[in-house]
C-alpha positions in Angstrom: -19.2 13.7 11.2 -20.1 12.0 7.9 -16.2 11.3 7.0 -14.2 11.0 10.3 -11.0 11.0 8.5 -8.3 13.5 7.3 -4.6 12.1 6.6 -3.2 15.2 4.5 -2.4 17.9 6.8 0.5 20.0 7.6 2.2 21.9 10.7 4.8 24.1 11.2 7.5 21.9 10.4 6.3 22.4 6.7 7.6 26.3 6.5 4.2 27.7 5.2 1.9 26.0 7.7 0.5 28.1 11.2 -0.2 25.3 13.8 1.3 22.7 15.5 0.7 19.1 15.4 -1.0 19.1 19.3 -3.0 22.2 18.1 -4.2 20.4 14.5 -5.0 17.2 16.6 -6.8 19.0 19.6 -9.0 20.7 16.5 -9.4 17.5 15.1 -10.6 15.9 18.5 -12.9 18.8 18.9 -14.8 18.3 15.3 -14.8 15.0 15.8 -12.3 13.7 13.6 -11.6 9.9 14.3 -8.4 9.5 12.7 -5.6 12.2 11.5 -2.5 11.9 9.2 0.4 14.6 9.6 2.2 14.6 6.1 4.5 17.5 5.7 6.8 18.5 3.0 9.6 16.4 2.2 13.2 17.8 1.8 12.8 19.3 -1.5 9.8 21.9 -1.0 11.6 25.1 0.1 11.5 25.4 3.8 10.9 21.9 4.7 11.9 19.3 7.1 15.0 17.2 7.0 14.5 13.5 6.6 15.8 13.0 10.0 12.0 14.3 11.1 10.0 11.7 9.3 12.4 9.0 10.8 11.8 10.1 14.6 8.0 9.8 14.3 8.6 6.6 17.1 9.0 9.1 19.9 5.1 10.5 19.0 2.3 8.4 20.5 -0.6 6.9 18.5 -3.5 8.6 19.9 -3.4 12.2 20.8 -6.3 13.9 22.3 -8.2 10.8 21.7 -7.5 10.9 17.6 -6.1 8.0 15.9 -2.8 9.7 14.0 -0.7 8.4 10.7 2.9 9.5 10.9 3.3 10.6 7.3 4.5 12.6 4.5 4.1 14.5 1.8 6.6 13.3 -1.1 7.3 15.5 -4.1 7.7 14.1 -7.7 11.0 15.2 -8.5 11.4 14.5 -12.3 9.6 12.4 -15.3 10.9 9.5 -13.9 8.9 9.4 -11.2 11.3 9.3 -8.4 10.7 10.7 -4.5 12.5 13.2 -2.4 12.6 10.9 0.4 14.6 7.8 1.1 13.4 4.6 0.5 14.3 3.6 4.2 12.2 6.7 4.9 9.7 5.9 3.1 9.1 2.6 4.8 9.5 4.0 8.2 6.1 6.1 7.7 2.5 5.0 8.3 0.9 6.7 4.6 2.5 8.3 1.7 1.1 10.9 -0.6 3.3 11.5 -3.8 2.7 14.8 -5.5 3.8 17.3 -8.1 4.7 20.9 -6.8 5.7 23.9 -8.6 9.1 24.8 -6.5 10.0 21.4 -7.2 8.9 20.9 -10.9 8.7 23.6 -13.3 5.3 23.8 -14.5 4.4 22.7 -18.3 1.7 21.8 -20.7 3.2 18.2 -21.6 0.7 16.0 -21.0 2.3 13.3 -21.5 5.3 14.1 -19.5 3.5 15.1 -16.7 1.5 11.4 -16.6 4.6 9.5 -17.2 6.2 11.2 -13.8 2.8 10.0 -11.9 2.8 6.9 -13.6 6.3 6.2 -12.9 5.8 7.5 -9.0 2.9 4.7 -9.0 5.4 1.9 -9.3 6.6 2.5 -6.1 5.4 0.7 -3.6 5.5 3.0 -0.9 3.2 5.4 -2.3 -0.5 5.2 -1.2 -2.2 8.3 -2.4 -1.5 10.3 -5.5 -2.2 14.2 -4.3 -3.8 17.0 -6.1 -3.4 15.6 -9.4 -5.9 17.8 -11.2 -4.0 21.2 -11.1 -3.6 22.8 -13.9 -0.1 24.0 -14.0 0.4 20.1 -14.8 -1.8 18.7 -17.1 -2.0 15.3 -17.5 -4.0 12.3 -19.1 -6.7 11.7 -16.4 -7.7 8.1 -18.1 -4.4 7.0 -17.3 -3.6 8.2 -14.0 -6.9 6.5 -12.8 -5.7 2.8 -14.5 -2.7 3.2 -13.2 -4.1 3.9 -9.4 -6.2 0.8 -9.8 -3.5 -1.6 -11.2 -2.0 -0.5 -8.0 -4.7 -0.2 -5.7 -3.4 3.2 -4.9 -6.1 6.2 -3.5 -6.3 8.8 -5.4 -7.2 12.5 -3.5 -9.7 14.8 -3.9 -8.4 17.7 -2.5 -10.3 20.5 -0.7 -7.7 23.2 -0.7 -7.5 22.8 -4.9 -10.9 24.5 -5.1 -10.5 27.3 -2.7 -6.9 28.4 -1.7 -4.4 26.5 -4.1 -4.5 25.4 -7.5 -7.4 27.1 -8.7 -8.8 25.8 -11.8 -8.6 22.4 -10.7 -12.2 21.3 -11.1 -12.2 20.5 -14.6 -9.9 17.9 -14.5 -11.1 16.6 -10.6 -14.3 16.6 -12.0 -13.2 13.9 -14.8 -10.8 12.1 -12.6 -13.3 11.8 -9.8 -15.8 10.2 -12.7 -13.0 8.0 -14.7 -13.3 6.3 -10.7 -16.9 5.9 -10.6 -16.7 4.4 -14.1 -12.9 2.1 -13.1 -14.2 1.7 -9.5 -11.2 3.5 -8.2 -11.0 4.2 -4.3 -10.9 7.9 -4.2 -9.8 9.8 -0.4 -10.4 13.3 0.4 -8.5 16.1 1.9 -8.3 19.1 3.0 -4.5 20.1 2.4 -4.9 21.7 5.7 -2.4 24.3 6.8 -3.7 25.6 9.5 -5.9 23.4 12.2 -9.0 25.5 10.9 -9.3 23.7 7.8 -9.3 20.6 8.9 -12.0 18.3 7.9 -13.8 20.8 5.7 -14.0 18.6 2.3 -17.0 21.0 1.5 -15.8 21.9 -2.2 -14.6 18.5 -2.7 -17.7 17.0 -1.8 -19.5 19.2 -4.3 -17.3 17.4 -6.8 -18.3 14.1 -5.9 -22.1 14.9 -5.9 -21.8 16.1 -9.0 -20.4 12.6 -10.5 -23.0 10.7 -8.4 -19.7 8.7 -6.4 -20.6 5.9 -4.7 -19.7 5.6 -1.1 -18.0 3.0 -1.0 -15.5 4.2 -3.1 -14.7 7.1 -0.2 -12.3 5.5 1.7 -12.7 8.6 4.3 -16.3 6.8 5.5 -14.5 4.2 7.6 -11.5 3.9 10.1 -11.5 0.4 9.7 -11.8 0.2 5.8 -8.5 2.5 5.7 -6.3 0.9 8.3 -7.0 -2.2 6.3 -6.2 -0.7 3.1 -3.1 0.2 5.0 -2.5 -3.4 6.2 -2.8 -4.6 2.6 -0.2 -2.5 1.4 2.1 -3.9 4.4 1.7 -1.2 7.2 0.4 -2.6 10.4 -1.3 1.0 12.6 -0.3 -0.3 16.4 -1.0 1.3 19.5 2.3 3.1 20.8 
């Protein structure tokens, strides 16, 4: 498998999501999938967890079915100012952090420049690693910024499979620019599939069309090596041990 990697999936503790987190990580063992995140919705997506589940990640091991896993979660943007649905003690209790804007969270809008400003502010928080699905459309934003911003930070920003075939269609316009404002800023991009169901898991297929279009250097896909993203991870002060 070119990239062994996948850290934004979801299970049944998400609401909307089919399979379990033994069933996604048996499929991922089975394609070949080196390491996994879990990262389902925080508190304020309709139907998600309570916080108390992204605290009691402990009592999971490290490797399952032979797959490296990252506890995680996906945060929602909760207003222009940037701020998370999940406590900060929460948030540094988890292995990765994707921050993102959802539409039963946010009400979508054409201000660009409100919709920037609550990425922007979400970017100052050190706890956040990957900014999700920024390109959809229901929330247009200033790509040139978001991608400054993500390298004054060093934070990943996705490429997100599931944009371009099940949610957020439309979204290639704007992944297209963002993916080649990180080519031009040498920006660290990360796809993923937005899995919610084991099926999807690894397929980066539509992404990856994306990315050839803008000619993206590999070594800005963070997905081509386990060790290159455990030690982004160390950088930003989480240490992967064995459990």
């Amino acid at each position: 498998m070119k990239y062994p990697i996948d850290i934004h999936t979801h299970t049944v503790a998400s609401g909307h999501a089919y399979t379990t987190l033994l069933e996604n990580a048996k499929y991922a063992s089975e394609i070949g999938l080196e390491v996994l995140g879990t990262t389902d919705h925080a508190p304020n997506m309709p139907d998600a967890p309570h916080e108390w589940y992204f605290g009691n990640f402990k009592a999971l091991p490290r490797e399952i079915y032979g797959v490296t896993m990252l506890y995680g979660c996906e945060a929602n943007i909760v207003d222009y100012e940037g701020n998370i649905d999940l406590p900060l003690h929460r948030q540094e209790q988890i292995d990765i952090m994707i921050a993102s804007i959802h539409d039963p969270v946010m009400k979508p809008n054409d201000n660009c420049d409100l919709n920037t400003t609550a990425f922007l502010k979400a970017m100052d928080n050190p706890n956040v690693h990957i900014i999700g699905h920024s390109g959809n459309p229901a929330f247009p934003i200033h790509a040139e910024a978001l991608v400054k911003k993500a390298k004054e930070k060093n934070i990943l920003i996705e490429i997100n499979n599931s944009s371009f075939i099940r949610s957020r269609i439309g979204s290639d316009k704007t992944c297209s620019k963002i993916a080649r404002l990180c080519k031009e800023n040498g920006v660290r991009i990360i796809l993923n599939s937005d899995a919610h169901s084991c099926f999807h898991i690894g397929n980066f297929d539509a992404a990856l069309k994306i990315l050839k279009d803008v000619n993206m250097p590999e070594e800005l896909i963070i997905n081509r090596s386990k060790t290159e993203l455990l030690n982004y991870l160390k950088d930003k002060g989480k240490k992967i041990e064995p459990r």
